[in-house]
Structures are given as C-alpha cells and as structure tokens.
C-alpha positions in Angstrom: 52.1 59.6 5.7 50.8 57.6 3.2 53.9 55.7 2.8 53.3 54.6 6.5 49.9 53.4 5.9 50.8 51.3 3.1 53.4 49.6 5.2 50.8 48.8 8.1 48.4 47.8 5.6 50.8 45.2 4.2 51.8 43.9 7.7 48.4 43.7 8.7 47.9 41.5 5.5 51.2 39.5 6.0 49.9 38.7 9.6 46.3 37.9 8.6 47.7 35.3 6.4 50.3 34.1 8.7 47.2 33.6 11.1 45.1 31.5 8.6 44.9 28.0 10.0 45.7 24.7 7.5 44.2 21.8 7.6 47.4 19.1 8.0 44.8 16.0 8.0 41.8 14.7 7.1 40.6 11.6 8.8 37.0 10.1 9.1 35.2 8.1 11.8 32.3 6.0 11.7 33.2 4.0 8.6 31.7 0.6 8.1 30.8 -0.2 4.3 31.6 3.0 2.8 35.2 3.3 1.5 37.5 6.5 2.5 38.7 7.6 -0.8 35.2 7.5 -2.3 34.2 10.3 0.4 37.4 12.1 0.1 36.6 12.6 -3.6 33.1 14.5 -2.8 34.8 17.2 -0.5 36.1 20.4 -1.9 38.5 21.1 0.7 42.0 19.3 1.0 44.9 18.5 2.9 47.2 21.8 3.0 43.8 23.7 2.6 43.0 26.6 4.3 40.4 25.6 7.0 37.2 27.3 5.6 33.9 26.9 8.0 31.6 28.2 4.6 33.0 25.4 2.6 33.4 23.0 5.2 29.5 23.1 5.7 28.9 23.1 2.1 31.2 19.4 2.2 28.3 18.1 5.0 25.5 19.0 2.9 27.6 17.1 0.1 28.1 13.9 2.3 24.4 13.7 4.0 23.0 14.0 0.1 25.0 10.4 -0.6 22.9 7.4 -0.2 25.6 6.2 1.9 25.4 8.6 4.8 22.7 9.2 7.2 24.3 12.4 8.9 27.8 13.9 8.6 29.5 16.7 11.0 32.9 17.6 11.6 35.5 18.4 14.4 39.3 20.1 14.4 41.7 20.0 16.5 45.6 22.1 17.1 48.1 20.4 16.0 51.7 22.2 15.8 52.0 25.7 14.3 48.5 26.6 13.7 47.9 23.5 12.2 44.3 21.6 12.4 43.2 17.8 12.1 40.0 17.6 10.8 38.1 14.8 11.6 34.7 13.9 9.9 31.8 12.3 11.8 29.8 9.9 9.5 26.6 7.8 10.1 26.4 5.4 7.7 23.0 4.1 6.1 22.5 0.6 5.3 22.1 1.1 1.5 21.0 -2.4 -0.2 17.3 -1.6 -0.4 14.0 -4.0 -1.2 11.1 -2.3 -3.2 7.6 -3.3 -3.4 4.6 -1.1 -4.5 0.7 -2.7 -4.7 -1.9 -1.7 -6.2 -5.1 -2.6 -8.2 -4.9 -3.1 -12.3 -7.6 -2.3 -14.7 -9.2 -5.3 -14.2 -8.9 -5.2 -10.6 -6.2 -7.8 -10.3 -3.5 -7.6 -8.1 -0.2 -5.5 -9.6 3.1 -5.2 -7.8 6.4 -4.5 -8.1 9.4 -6.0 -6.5 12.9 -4.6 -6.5 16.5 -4.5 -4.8 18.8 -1.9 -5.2 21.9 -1.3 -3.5 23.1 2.4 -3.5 26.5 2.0 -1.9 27.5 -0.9 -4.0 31.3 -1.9 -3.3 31.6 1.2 -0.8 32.3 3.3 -3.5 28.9 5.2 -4.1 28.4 3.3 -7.4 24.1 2.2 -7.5 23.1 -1.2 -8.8 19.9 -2.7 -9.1 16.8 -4.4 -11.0 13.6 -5.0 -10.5 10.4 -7.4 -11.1 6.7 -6.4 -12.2 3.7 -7.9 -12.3 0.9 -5.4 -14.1 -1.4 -7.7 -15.9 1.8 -9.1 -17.2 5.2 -9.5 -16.0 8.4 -6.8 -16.4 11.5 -5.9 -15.5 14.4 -4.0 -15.4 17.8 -3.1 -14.3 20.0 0.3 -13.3 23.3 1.0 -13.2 24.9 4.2 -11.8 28.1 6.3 -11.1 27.5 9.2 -9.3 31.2 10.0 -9.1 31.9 9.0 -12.9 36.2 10.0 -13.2 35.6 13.2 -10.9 33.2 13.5 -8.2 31.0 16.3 -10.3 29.8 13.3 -13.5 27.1 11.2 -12.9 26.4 8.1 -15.7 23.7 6.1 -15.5 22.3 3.1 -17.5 18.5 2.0 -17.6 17.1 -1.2 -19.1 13.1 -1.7 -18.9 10.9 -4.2 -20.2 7.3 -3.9 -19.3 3.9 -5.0 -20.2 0.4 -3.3 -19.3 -2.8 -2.8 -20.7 -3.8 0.2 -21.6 -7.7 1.9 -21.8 -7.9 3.9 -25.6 -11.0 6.1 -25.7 -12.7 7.5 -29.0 -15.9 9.2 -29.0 -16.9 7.8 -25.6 -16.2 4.3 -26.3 -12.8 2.5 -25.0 -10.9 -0.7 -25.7 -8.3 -2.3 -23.8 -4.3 -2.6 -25.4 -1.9 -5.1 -24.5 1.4 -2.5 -24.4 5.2 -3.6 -24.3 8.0 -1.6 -24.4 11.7 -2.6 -24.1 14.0 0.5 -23.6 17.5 1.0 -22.7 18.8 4.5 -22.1 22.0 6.1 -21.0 22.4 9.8 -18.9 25.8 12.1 -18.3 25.5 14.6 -15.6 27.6 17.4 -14.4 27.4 19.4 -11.1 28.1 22.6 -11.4 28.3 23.4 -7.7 26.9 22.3 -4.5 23.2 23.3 -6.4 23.5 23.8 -9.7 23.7 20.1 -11.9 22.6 19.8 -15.5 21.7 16.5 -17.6 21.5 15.3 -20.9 20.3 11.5 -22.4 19.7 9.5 -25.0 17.9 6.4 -25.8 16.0 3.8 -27.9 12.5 1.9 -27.5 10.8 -0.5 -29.2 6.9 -0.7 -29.1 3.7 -3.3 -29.6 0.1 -2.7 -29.5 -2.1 -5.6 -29.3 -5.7 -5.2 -28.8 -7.1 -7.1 -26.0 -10.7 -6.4 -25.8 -13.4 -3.5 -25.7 -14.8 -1.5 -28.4 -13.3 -2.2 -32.0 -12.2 1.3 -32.5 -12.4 2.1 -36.8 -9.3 4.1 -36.6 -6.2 2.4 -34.5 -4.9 -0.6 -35.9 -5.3 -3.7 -33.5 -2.1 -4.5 -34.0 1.1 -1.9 -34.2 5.0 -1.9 -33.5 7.4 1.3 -33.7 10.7 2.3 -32.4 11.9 5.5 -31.4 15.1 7.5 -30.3 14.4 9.9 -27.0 16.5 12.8 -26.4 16.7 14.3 -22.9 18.1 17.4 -21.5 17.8 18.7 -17.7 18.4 21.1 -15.0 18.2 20.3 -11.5 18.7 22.7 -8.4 18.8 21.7 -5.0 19.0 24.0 -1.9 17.3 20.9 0.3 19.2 20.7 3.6 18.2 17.4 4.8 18.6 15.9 8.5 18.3 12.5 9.1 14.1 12.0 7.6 13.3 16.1 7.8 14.1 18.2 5.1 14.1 22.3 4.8 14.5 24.4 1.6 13.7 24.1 -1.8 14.6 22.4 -4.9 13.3 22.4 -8.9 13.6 20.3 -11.6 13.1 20.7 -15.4 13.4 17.9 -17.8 13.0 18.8 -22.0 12.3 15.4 -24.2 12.0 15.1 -27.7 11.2 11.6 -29.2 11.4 10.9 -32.6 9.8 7.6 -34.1 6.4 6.7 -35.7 3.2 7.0 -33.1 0.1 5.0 -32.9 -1.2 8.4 -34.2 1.1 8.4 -36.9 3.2 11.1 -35.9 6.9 11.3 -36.6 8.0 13.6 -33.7 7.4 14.3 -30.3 8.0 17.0 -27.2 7.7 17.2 -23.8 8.2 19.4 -21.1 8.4 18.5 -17.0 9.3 21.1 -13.9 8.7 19.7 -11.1 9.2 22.5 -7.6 9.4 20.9 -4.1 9.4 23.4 -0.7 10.2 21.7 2.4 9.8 23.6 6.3 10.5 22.0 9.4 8.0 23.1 12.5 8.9 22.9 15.6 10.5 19.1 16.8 8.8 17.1 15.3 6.9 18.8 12.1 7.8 18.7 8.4 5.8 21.0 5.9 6.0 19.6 2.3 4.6 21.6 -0.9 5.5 20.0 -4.7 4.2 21.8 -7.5 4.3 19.6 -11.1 3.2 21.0 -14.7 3.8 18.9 -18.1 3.3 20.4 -21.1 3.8 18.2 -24.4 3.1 18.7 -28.1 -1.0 19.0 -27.9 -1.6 16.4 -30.8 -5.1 13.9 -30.9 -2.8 11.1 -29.4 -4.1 8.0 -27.8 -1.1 8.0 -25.2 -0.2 11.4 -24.3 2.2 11.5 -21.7 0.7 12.6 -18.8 -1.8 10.3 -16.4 -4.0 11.0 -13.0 -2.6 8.5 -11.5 -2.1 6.9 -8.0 1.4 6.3 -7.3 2.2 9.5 -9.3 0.2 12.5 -8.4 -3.5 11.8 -6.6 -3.3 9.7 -4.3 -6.3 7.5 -3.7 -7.6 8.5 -7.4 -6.8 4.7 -8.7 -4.5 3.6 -11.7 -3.9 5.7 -14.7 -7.6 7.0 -14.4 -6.9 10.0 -16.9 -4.4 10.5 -20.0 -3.8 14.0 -21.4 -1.2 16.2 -22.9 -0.7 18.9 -20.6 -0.8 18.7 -16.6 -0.9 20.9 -13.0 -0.6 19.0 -10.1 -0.4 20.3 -6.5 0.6 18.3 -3.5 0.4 19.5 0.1 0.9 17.4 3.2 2.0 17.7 6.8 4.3 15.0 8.5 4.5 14.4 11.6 6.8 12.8 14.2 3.8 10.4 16.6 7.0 7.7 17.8 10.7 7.9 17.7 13.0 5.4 18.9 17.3 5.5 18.2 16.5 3.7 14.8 12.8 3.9 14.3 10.1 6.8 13.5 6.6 6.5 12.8 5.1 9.8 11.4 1.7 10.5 10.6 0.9 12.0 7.6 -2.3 14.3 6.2 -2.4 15.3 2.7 -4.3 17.5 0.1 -3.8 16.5 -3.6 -4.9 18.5 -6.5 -4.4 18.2 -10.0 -5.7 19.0 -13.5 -5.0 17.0 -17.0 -5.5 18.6 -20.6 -7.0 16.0 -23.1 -5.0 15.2 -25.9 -5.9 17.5 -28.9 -8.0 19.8 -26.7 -7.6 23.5 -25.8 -6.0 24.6 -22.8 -8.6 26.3 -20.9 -10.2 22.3 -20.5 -7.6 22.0 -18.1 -9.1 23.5 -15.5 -13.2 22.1 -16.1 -14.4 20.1 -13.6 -14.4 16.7 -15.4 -10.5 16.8 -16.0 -9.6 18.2 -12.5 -9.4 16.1 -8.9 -9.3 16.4 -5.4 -8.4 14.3 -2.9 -7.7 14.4 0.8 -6.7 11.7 3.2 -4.0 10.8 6.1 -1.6 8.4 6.3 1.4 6.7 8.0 5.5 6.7 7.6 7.2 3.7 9.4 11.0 5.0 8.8 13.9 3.4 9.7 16.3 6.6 9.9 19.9 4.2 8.9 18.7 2.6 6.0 18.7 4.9 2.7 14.7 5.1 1.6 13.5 3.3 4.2 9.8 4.5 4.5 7.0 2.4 4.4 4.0 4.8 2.7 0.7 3.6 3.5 -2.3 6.8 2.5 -5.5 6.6 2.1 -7.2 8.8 0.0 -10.5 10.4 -1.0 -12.2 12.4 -2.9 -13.5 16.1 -2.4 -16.9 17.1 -3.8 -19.6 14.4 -5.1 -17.2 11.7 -5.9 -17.1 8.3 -3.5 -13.9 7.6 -5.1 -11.5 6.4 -2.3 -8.7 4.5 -2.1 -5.4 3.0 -0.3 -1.8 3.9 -1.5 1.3 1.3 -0.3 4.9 1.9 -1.3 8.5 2.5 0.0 9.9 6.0 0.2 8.5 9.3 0.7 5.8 10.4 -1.9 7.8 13.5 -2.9 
C-alpha cells in the first residue's frame, strides 16, 4: 500500500513539473530612450525561467519605481511545448527634468534655485545633473548616479555642493546675521536586498567659513571661523509604495545615522545625528490620494549655534517662512489630501489641502521644550498640483499656508515635485 502511494506521489510530482510553463523569450514594447539591456538587468526572472506571476509582479513594481518608466505591465503568449513569450509593456517618462524653487531670504530678497537633471541619461538608468542658487549669494552643485552600479542591486552616487547663505545666530535674545559657505563633495554605495529592503552607507568631506555680516556683536562666536570635517553615513530604507502613474498606496520608512567629526563653531570635535522619516500613502476612490509623513531628528543635544534641524518652508511647515527655527531634536507631522479636479491623456491638475505640524528642541535644552508652545507650529492651507503624468517629477507645487492659533503668519510655497 504504501509502496503504491509513493509511486503516485512521484508521478504526480514528475507531471506537475512537466506542466510548469518556461518562459522562451522576453521581449519589450514601447521603447523610445530607454535601452533594452538596462531593463533586462532590473528583472529577476529570465529566459529558460519558470513563468512565476508572484515574481513577475514584483519585476513591474521594479520597472514603474525607475525614473525611466511611467507604467509597466506584461503579457504571454503559447508558443510550442508549453512554452511562453513574454512581452513587457512600458510607458516611458521623459526624464531630463528643469528645477526651480522661489522663495523669500532673510532679508526678504528674492532666492531661487535653478536645476536640470536628467534621470535616464544615455538610456541606461545612470542620473546626471547640477544645479544653480541664488540665496543671498550664489551656489551650486552637481550629482552623479548609478543606480545599477555592476549588478542591478548597487547604487553609487557622487554629490558636489557649494553654497552660500546667511544665517540668523541667537544668544540671549539678541541675533546677528553669518555669511555661511560650504563646499562638500560626498560619495554613497547602496545595496538592495530585495524588492524592499536596501541599505546605505557614505562618506564625505566639507569645508566651512563664518563671516559676520551684521546684527548684534555676539561676545562669544568669533566673527570670523573656518573648519573642515569628515561625515559618515549609514542608512536603511524600506519601500512597500506601489505607485501608479501620480497615485501612490502603501508605506515606506527611512533611517539615516550621521556622525561628523571636525571642529564646530561651538568648538566641538564630534557630532551625531539621527533621521527616520515614515510615509503612508491610500488611494480613495478614482480620483483621491491620502498622504501621511511622520519625521523625527534627534542629534547630539549640545549649546550649538547650527544644530541640524530647521522649521522651515520647503522642508516641513509649509507657509512658516525660511529657516524660521534651528534646534537639535525635531517631530514633524504632515497630512494632506490630493485630489484629482482635471485629467487629460497627459495632464492632471489636483488640488491639494494640507495640515502641517511640527515641533523643534533648542539646542542645549531639555526635551520636554519640544513640545511648549513657542517651539511648536501649525499650519493649514490648500494648494495645487499641475502634473504632467510622462515626465519623471513633473509637478508643479504651489501651497499656501497659514497658521493655526494667534499667529497671522502666512505664506506661499512654489517648487517642482510632490512635497513628500
């Protein structure tokens, strides 16, 4: 008896496997810009490979993430002797992308910042691109990246920055106003580790000037100082977002570990940060998107005159105004609902209405401060997204902003992409 049921169980085997369908070809339509073997190197199924649907959906998710492709699907067909062609279906995005941000300096001048970047460069997935400042005084900068760096799973990336600003110093309720330049170049090595699992690591070098401009004469900072420093990075990044053309669902977190070493306007020698940054996405209905991000900083809680971490604008509050709070430890909480108002083959314009909340440590002060009323905010406002859904990016973000409680602080926000 049990003789005969170990000789059906193998022939049920032996014709399971007999059954399983291979893949005989792999072919892509849609192709413009975007080379062949560059997207052949992101899929983890092959010619001669079984034809698995769970990994064959994980490969789509892998393709619509590229800069290069707007949406991705795929179709088989029979060939001879349980054979299948698979063909994938690609949108591409146009991927050489202008950048421009406005908004108002510390002495309510004008400050932009102008960029190109193209994110498909040579059809092979490779980024390159630089970029032009104005903020008081004049920057700039250039990236370079491999996102499929000998195997698609490594990423390198290079960064060179010079920029200029001035920036408030307060001591004992009086401030003054620093010229501050900084020229950095660092470089990054990252490794996927599946479809959401990636971790980073980086290294690089600054050097940095202090120049006092004007204010208060403040009896301990130097009007003049320089320093270089060497900044270690380490990171963890999961991503479970599944996006579809400009709506996103899921969830993704980021955590980013920095230690600097290098003398401080403070005169420290050494120097820690720490960054998570959460993001929840839902789609409602047609036309909805939900968005949630969640951001805390913690850093090294010494009586610094630049800790890390700003109220600012473009980063976290939108319509609070530019770099209106330093501190060494930070909450932030951003909320908004986006919504689909036109939609055309190529164009979308969403509206957009937001809550922002956020609260900032000062430097050297206990925790608990975090959360008094003079170092939190709140802001409401709506806004609009003019999207083009074939060009990587390509969102026009104009909010405006204002404040919750007794404040009259209000304020427009422009830039290009999505605020998280």
């Amino acid at each position: 008896m049990n003789k005969h049921f170990i000789f059906i169980l193998v022939l049920f085997s032996v014709t399971i496997s007999a059954q399983e369908k291979i893949i005989e070809s792999i072919s892509f339509d849609g192709l413009g810009k975007t080379k062949e073997i560059y997207l052949k190197k992101l899929l983890s199924i092959d010619q001669g490979s079984p034809a698995d649907s769970l990994l064959l959906t994980e490969d789509m998710i892998r393709l619509i993430r590229e800069p290069a492709i707007s949406h991705a699907y795929y179709s088989m067909v029979n060939s001879e002797k349980e054979r299948l062609q698979l063909t994938i279906h690609i949108e591409e995005n146009k991927t050489l992308i202008p950048a421009l941000d406005i908004w108002q300096t510390l002495e309510n001048e004008l400050a932009f910042h102008l960029g190109a970047t193209d994110h498909n460069f040579l059809g092979k997935g490779y980024t390159i691109g630089a970029f032009y400042r104005q903020n008081n005084f004049p920057g700039y900068g250039v990236i370079l990246e491999n996102n499929n760096f000998i195997s698609a799973n490594n990423e390198l990336k290079f960064i060179f920055q010079h920029r200029e600003t001035l920036e408030p110093i307060q001591q004992e309720d009086v401030e003054a106003l620093y010229r501050y330049r900084i020229e950095s170049a660092e470089t990054s090595f990252g490794r996927e580790l599946n479809l959401k699992n990636k971790v980073f690591a980086g290294i690089g070098i600054s050097n940095e000037h202090y120049m006092y401009r004007s204010g208060a004469i403040l009896s301990q900072v130097p009007q003049e100082f320089k320093t270089n420093k060497i900044i270690g990075k380490i990171g963890y990044n999961y991503d479970a977002i599944f996006p579809f053309y400009y709506f996103n669902s899921g969830w993704k977190n980021q955590l980013i570990l920095t230690h600097v070493w290098g003398k401080t306007i403070s005169n420290r020698n050494t120097f820690y940060s720490i960054e998570n940054q959460t993001v929840y996405f839902k789609r409602i209905k047609e036309f909805g998107n939900l968005g949630f991000r969640l951001k805390l900083g913690l850093a090294k809680n010494i009586n610094t005159l630049f800790p890390p971490f700003a109220i600012d604008n473009n980063r976290n509050v939108r319509g609070s105004g530019n770099l209106i709070q330093r501190g060494s430890s930070l909450w932030a909480f951003n909320s908004e609902y986006r919504h689909g108002l036109i939609e055309k083959k190529w164009f979308v314009l969403q509206g957009n209405l937001f809550v922002d909340f956020a609260g900032i440590r000062p430097s050297g002060n206990t925790i608990n401060n975090i959360f008094k009323p003079k170092n939190t905010h709140a802001y409401s406002g709506i806004g609009l997204r003019f999207i083009h859904k074939y060009i990587y990016n390509a969102v026009l973000r104009i909010d405006y902003g204002f404040a919750l409680g007794s404040s009259k602080v209000k304020g427009l926000v422009f830039g290009i992409g999505q605020y998280f």
